[in-house]
Structures are given as structure tokens and as C-alpha cells.
C-alpha positions as CSV (number, residue, x, y, z in Angstrom):
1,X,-7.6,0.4,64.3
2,X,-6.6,2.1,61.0
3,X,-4.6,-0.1,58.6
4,X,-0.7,0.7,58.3
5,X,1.2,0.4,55.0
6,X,4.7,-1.4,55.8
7,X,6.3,0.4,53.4
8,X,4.9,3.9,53.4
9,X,5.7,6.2,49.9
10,X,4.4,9.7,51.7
11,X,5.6,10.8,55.0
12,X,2.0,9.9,56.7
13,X,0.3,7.3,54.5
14,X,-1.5,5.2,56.5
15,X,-2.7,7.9,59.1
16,X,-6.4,8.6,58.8
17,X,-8.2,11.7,59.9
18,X,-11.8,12.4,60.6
19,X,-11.7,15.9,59.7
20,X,-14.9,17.9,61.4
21,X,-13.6,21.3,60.5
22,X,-15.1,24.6,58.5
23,X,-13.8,27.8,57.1
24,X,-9.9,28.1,57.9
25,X,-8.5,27.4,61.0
26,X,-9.4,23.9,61.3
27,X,-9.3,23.2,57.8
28,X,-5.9,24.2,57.4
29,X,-4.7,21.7,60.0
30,X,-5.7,19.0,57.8
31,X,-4.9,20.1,54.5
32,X,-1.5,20.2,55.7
33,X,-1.9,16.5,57.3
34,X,-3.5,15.8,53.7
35,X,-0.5,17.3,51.7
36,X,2.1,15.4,53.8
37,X,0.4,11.5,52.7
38,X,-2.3,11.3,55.3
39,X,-6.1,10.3,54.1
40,X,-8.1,13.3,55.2
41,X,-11.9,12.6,55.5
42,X,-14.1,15.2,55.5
43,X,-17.0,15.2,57.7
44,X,-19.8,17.7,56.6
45,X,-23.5,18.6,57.9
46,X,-25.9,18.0,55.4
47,X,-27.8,21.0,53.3
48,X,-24.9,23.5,54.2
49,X,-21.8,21.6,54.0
50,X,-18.8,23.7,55.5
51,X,-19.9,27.2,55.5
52,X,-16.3,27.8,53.6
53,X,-17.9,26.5,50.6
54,X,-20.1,29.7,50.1
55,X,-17.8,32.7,51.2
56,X,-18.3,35.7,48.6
57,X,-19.4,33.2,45.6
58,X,-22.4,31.2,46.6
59,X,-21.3,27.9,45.0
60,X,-20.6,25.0,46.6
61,X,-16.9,24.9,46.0
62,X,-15.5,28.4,46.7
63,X,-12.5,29.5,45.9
64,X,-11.8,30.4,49.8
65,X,-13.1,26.5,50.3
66,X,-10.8,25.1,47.7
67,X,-7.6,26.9,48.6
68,X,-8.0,24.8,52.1
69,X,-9.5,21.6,51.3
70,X,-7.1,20.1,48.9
71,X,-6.8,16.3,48.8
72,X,-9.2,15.6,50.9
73,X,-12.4,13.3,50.4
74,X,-15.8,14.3,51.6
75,X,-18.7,12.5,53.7
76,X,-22.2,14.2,54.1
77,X,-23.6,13.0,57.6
78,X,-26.5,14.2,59.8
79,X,-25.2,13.9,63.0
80,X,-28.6,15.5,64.6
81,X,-29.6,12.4,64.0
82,X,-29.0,9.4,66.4
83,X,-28.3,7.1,63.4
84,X,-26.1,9.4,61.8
85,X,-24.4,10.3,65.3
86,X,-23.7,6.0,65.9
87,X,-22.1,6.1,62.0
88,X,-19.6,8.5,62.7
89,X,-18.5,6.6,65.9
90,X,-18.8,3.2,64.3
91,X,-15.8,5.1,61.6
92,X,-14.4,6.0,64.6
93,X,-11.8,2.7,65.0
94,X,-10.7,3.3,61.6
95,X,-8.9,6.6,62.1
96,X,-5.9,7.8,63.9
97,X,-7.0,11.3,64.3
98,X,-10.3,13.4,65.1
99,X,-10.1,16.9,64.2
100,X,-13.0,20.1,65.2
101,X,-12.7,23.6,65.3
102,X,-17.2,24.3,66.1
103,X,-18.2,26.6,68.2
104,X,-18.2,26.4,71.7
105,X,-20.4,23.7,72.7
106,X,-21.0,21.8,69.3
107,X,-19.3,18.7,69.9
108,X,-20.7,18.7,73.2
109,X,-24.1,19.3,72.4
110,X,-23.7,16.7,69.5
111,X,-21.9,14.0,72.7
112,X,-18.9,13.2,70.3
113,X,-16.2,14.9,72.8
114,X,-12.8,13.4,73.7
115,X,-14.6,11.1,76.6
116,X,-17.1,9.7,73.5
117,X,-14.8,9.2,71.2
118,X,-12.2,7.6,73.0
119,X,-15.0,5.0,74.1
120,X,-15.1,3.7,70.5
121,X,-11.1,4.2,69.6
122,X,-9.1,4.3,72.7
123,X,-6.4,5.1,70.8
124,X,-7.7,8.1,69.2
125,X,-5.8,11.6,69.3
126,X,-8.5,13.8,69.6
127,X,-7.6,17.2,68.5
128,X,-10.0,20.6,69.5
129,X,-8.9,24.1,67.9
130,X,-11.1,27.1,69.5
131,X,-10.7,30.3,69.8
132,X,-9.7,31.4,73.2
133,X,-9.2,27.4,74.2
134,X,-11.1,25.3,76.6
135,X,-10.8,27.1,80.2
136,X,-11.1,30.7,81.5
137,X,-13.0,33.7,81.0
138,X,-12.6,33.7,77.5
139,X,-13.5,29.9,76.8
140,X,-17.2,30.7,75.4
141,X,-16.7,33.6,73.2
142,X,-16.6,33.2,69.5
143,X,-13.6,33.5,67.5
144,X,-12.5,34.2,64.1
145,X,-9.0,35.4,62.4
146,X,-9.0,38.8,62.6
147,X,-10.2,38.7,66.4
148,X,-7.6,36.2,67.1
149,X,-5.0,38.6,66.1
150,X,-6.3,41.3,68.3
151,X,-6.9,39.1,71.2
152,X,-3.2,38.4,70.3
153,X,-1.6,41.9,69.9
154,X,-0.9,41.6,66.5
155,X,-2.9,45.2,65.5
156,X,-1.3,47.2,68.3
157,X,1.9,46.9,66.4
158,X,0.6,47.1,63.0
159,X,0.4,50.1,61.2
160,X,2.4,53.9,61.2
161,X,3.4,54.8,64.9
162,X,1.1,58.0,65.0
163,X,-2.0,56.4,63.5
164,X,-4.0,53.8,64.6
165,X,-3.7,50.5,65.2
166,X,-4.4,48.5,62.2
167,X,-5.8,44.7,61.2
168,X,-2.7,42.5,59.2
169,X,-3.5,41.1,56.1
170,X,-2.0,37.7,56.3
171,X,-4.8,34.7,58.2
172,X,-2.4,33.8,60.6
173,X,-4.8,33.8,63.3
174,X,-6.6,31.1,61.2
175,X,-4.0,29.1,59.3
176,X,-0.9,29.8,61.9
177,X,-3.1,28.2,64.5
178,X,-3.5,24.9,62.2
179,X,-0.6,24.3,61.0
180,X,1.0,24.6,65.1
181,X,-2.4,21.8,65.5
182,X,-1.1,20.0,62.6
183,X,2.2,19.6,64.4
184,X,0.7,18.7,67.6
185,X,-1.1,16.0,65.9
186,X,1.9,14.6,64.0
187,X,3.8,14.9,67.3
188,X,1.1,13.0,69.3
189,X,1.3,9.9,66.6
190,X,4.9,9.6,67.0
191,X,4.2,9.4,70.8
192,X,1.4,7.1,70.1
193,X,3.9,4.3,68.7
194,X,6.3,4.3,71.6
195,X,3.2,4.3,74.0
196,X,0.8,3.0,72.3
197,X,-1.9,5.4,74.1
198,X,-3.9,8.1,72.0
199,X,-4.4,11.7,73.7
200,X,-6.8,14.8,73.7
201,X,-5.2,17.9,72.1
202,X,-6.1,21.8,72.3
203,X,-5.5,24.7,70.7
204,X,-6.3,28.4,71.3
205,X,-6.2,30.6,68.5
206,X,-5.4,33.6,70.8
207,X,-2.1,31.4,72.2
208,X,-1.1,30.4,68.7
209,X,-1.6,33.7,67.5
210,X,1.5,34.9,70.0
211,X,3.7,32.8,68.7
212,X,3.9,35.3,65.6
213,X,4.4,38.1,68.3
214,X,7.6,37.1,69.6
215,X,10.0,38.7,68.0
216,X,7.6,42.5,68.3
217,X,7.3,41.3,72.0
218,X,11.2,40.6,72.2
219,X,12.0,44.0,70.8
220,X,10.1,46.3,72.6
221,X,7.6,44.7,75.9
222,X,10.3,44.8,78.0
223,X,9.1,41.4,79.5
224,X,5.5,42.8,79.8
225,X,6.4,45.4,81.4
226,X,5.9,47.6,78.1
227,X,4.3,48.2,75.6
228,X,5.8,47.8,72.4
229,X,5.7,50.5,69.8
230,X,4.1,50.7,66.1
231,X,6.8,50.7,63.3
232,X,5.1,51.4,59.5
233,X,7.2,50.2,57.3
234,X,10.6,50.7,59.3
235,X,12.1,53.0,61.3
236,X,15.3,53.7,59.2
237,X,15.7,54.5,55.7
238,X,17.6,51.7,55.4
239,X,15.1,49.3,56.5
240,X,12.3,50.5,54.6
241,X,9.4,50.4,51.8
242,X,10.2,52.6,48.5
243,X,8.1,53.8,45.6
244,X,9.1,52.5,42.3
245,X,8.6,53.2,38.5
246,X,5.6,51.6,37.2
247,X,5.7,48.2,36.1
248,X,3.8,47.6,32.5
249,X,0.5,45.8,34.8
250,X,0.0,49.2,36.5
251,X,-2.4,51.7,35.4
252,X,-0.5,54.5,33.4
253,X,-2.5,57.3,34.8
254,X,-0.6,57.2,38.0
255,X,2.9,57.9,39.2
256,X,2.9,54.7,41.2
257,X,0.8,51.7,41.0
258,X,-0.8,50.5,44.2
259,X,1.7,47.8,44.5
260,X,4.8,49.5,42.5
261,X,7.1,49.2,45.6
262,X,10.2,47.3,46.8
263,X,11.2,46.4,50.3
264,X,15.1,47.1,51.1
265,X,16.5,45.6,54.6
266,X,19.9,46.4,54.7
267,X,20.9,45.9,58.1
268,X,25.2,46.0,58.3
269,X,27.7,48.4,57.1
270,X,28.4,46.0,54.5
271,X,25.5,45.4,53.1
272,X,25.4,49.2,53.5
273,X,28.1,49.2,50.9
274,X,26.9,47.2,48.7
275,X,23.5,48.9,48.3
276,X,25.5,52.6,48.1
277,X,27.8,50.7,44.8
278,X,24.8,48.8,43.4
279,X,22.7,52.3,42.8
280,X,26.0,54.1,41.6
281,X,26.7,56.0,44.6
282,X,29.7,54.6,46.1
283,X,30.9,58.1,47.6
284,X,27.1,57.3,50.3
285,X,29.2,55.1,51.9
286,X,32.0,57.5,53.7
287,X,29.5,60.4,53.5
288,X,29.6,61.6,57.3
289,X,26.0,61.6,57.3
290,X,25.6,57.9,56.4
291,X,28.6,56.1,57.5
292,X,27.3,54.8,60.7
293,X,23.9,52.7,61.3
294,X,23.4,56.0,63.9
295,X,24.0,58.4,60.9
296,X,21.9,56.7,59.3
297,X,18.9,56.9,61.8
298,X,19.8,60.6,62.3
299,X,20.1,61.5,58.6
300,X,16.5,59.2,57.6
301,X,15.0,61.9,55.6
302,X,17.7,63.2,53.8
303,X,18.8,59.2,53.1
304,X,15.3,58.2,52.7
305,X,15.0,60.7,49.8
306,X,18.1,60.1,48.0
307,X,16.8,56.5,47.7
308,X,13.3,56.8,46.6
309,X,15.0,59.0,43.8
310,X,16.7,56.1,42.4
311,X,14.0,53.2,43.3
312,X,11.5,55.6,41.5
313,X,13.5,55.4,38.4
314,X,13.2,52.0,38.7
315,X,10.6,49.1,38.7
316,X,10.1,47.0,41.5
317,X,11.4,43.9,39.5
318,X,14.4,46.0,38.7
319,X,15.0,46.8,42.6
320,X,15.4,43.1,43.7
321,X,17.4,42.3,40.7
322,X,19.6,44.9,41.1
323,X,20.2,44.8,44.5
324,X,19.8,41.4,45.2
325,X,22.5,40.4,43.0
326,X,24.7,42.8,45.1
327,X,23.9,41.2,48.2
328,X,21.2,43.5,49.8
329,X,18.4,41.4,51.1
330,X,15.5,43.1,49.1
331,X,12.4,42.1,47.9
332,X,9.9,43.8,45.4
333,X,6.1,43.9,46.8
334,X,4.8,41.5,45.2
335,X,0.7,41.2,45.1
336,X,-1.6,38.1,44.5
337,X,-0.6,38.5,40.9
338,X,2.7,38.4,40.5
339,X,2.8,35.4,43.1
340,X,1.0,33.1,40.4
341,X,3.0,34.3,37.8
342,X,6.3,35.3,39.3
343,X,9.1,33.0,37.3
344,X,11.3,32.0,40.5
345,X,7.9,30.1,41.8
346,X,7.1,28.5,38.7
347,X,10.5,27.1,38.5
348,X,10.5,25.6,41.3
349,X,6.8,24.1,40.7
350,X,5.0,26.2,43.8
351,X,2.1,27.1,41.3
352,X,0.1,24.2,40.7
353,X,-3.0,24.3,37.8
354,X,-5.5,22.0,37.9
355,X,-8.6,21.2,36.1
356,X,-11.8,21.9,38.3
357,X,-15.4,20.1,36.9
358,X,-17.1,23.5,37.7
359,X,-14.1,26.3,37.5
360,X,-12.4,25.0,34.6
361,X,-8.7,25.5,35.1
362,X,-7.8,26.8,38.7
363,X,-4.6,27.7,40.4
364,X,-3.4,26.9,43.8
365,X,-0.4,27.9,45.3
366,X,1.7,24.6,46.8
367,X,2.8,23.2,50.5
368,X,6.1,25.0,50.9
369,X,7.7,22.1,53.0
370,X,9.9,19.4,50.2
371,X,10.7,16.6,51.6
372,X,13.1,14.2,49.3
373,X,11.5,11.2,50.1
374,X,7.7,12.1,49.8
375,X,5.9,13.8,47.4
376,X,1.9,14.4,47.6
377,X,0.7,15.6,43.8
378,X,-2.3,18.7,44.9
379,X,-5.8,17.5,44.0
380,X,-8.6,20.2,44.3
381,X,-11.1,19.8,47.1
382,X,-13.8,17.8,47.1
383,X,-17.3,18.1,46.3
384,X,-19.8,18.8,49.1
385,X,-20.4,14.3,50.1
386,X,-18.4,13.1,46.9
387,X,-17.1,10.9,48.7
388,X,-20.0,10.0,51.0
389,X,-20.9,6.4,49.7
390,X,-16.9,5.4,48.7
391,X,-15.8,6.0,52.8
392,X,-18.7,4.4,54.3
393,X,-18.9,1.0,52.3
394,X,-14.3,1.2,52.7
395,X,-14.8,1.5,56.8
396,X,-17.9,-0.2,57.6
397,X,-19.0,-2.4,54.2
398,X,-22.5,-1.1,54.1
399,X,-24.6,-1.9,51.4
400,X,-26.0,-0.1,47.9
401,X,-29.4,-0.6,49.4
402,X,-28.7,0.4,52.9
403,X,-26.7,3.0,51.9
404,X,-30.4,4.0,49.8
405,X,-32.1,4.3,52.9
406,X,-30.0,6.5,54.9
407,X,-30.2,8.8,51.9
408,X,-34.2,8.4,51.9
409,X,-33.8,9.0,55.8
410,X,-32.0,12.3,55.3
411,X,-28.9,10.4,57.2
412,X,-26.7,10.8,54.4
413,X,-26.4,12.2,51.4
């Protein structure tokens, strides 16, 4: 079984993981295991390698791959191939955890299932992430992130109320699903050292997916029984998106910039008060027409106008300073940009830079979880079998030359 450090310095050193995963949903399972202390291998077909590696740049390490495959190590095996097949379950006693998210049918097809595996680690947690799960109707179809989120109702409330519904931009059919796996996972070990006994998990990414829902389902499915309704960008002018001025980035050709907005969600009378003081309008708040939260709904365009006239004379930045210093829970919109170089992030050291052998210096955004006592520094992902020769002599002491021949035999590379 896998080794255990006594007197572990990250919350999961010590737990090993065969990692078997592509593009995002498994992958970001065990980049979270990875970023919490655990060693993460990564298993990877020859030639191709995680199809992640080549999505939109045809390089071997992506920016897509990268962003999901931190501190991991990588292992190129062909296990078409009986010899390669008997390596990876020889590794097998080594590790703690076995992670896949193929197709329907791959592991099966390839006879490393749960049954397989357990046969050479009976005290492996076996861990399966597909996209409508293992049983019923649904169990062969193919699944990616955007048709998780529709399988999961996550377009039928996206978008305005009298258009259509719309995809979300956010992966959280992907990476919402992993991260619930990774927690499985990291629950199951904790079971394993009271019981001692290993277990099979699965994971739908249509299930998962709901988990995001419940609050949409909460507010208007009526426990099923409805169906709940499209909102845009709120349904009060108090709860709402505003233009802005533009900010020096945006193109001065245009009244507003694509992202020059600011999100205001002021939800109580006081912080109704606040936000009528903070823009220099104090008299808004015993106006008859916004007193109430139902004057307020009943007055939107009227209210919704006199605030866009004062968030356009300001710039998003300005918005949340101005109002979040007075208490209004606001936030400007910020895009991809301004998340790498927003100050408040960099503070607090969620920006990581990194040199990269063939991107020079990269950015990747961090693990939001701090935990006092453990801290895992972010290395960039690995190269397609870096780390092919380095795992196999560690768990099963092969040789220089042997290690020659299963590279001559296509085996491993």
C-alpha cells in the first residue's frame, strides 16, 4: 500500500492518485487533490496524451491543459497493450486513489474497472465521473460541460425572460462536478482509516450539475411542480447590472466598453439608504415611489434610470468603491483581465506567475481554499510522460535498460 508520512506538512501528503483523466471534469478533481498535498500521477495514452493538451493551440501543453493540470506528474502508458495494461495494475498497490472520467465503456473495454482494480489493491477508492452516471437511460450518451448544464436546467434560467434560453459561461458542469468528486474522494479516505476498506465512487455530471440549481429551483419550481422563470440580470432596479463610464482599457470609440458595468444588489431598506446617500441622493430614500422594496419593483424604470444616470458618470471601479465602502454589496464586472491584474487578488497572492520551458512566464489563477496549516506552492503542469521513467523506477524499481525496451516496444514513452 502507499507509504504514509507520520508527520504530514500538507493536508494530503502521503495520498497517491492514479489520475486517468482528460479535458476538465476529471482533471479538475485531481488538481484540487494535487493543490491540497496529494501526489497526483498522471496517466496518459501514448501519441495523443490528454486531448486537453491540444484545445485551440496545437501544442502539447495548452493553456486550457495547464490551467487544470497543476502539480501533477505525468506517465505515458499504452494500455492497448497487455504489457502496458499489467504495469498500470502492478502501480496499482502504490496508490490510494484511481481516478477516470472516459467515455462510456473505456475502462471497460481496457478491463481496469473497479472489480480489476480492487483485485490488485483491495483497498483502492475507485472513483468514476461520467456524464449522466452509470445506470439508466442516459448511462451511454456522451457528455461534455455545456450539455451537462442543459441536462441540468442551468440554460432554462439563463438569459432575459422574453428571449431564449441561453448557455452560462462559467464550466461548472465540468469543474463543479470534480471538485464535489474531489470531496467524495477525500471523504472516502477518511472512511478508509476507521474501516480500513476502500470503495467504488460515481459521479454524474447531470446530478452534480443540480447542485448549482438549488437556489433557481428553490425560488421558483414550486417543488417540481413549476417551472422556474428566466431573470436577465435582476428583476428590480435595485438588484441589477448598470452601464458605467469607460474605464482607460476600453475602446474610446464607444459610450460603454463591453465590460464597463457594475453589479449592485441591494436587497434591505438599509442598504437601500445607504446606496440613495452614497450617490448623493439622500431625498430617494422617503421618495413615495421608492420607499418600499414594492415601490421599488413598481417604480423599476423610473428607479432603474435615475441610477444608470449616475453609474454612467462613473467607472466601474468607481461603482464598487463607492458603494462598497457605504455598505452596498456591489461588484464591478470584472473580465479575464482585470481578474489577473485586479490589486485586491494580488494582495492576497491568488495570482500566481510562473516560468513555463515553452510559454515563458504564464499566469494561473490559485486554489481559493487557505488552510493555516498547509500550504501547496502551484507548479505548472507537466509535460506530455515527463515523468514517465521517475514514477515507474519510484513504484516498481525497473531498470534503465528495461525501461529501454518498453520504450523500443511502444509500451512507454
Amino acid at each position: 500500500m502507499a507509504t504514509r508520512n507520520p508527520t504530514p506538512t500538507t493536508a494530503l501528503e502521503g495520498v497517491r492518485v492514479l489520475d486517468m483523466t482528460q479535458y476538465e471534469a476529471g482533471t479538475s478533481c485531481t488538481q484540487a487533490l494535487a493543490w491540497l498535498g496529494a501526489d497526483v500521477v498522471k496517466v496518459e495514452p501514448p501519441v495523443t496524451g490528454d486531448p486537453g493538451r491540444r484545445v485551440r493551440l496545437g501544442q502539447d501543453s495548452s493553456p486550457y491543459f495547464l490551467n487544470w493540470n497543476s502539480n501533477k506528474r505525468s506517465i505515458v502508458l499504452d494500455l492497448a497493450q497487455a504489457e502496458g495494461r499489467q504495469l498500470l495494475l502492478d502501480m496499482a498497490p502504490n496508490y490510494d486513489v484511481f481516478v477516470e472520467n472516459y467515455g462510456p465503456g473505456v475502462v471497460e473495454k481496457l478491463d481496469i474497472g473497479y472489480e480489476t482494480m480492487r483485485k490488485a489493491n483491495p483497498q483502492i477508492i475507485y472513483a468514476q465521473l461520467k456524464g449522466f452516471g452509470l445506470s439508466g437511460p442516459y448511462s451511454d450518451y456522451k457528455c461534455y460541460d455545456m450539455v451537462a448544464q442543459a441536462a441540468a436546467g442551468a440554460f432554462s434560467v439563463t438569459g432575459e425572460e422574453s428571449g431564449p434560453p441561453m448557455r452560462p459561461g462559467p464550466t461548472t458542469g465540468d469543474s463543479g462536478t470534480g471538485v464535489q468528486l474531489a470531496l467524495a474522494i477525500t471523504a472516502a479516505y477518511v472512511q478508509r482509516q476507521r474501516t480500513g476498506e476502500g470503495q467504488h465512487i460515481e459521479i454524474s455530471m447531470q446530478e452534480a450539475m443540480t447542485y448549482f440549481m438549488r437556489t433557481q429551483i428553490a425560488n421558483g419550481a414550486d417543488w417540481g411542480d413549476a417551472v422556474a422563470r428566466r431573470q436577465g440580470n435582476g428583476r428590480t432596479a435595485t438588484v441589477n447590472l448598470y452601464p458605467c463610464a469607460p474605464s482607460d482599457s476600453t475602446d474610446s470609440d464607444s459610450d460603454t466598453g463591453a465590460n464597463d458595468y457594475a453589479f449592485i444588489m441591494c436587497v434591505t431598506d438599509r442598504m437601500w439608504d445607504s446606496l440613495a446617500t452614497a450617490i448623493g441622493l439622500p431625498e430617494l430614500s422617503v421618495d413615495p415611489r421608492f420607499a418600499t422594496g414594492e415601490s421599488r419593483v413598481d417604480n423599476f424604470d423610473s428607479l432603474y434610470e435615475i441610477l444608470s444616470e449616475w453609474t454612467s458618470r462613473h467607472t466601474k471601479d468607481e461603482v464598487m468603491s463607492i458603494l462598497g465602502a457605504a455598505g452596498v454589496p456591489v461588484s464591478k464586472n470584472f473580465d479575464t483581465h482585470d481578474l489577473f491584474h485586479d490589486g485586491h487578488l494580488n494582495e492576497r497572492g491568488f495570482v500566481n506567475t510562473l516560468d513555463h520551458p515553452e510559454h515563458g512566464q504564464i499566469r494561473l489563477l490559485g486554489f481559493a481554499p487557505r488552510m493555516s496549516a498547509s500550504y501547496v506552492p502551484i507548479r505548472h503542469g507537466p509535460f506530455m510522460g515527463e515523468h514517465s521513467d521517475e514514477v515507474l523506477q519510484e513504484d516498481l524499481g525497473i531498470t534503465d535498460d528495461r525501461l529501454e525496451e518498453l520504450r523500443g516496444q511502444g509500451v512507454v514513452s
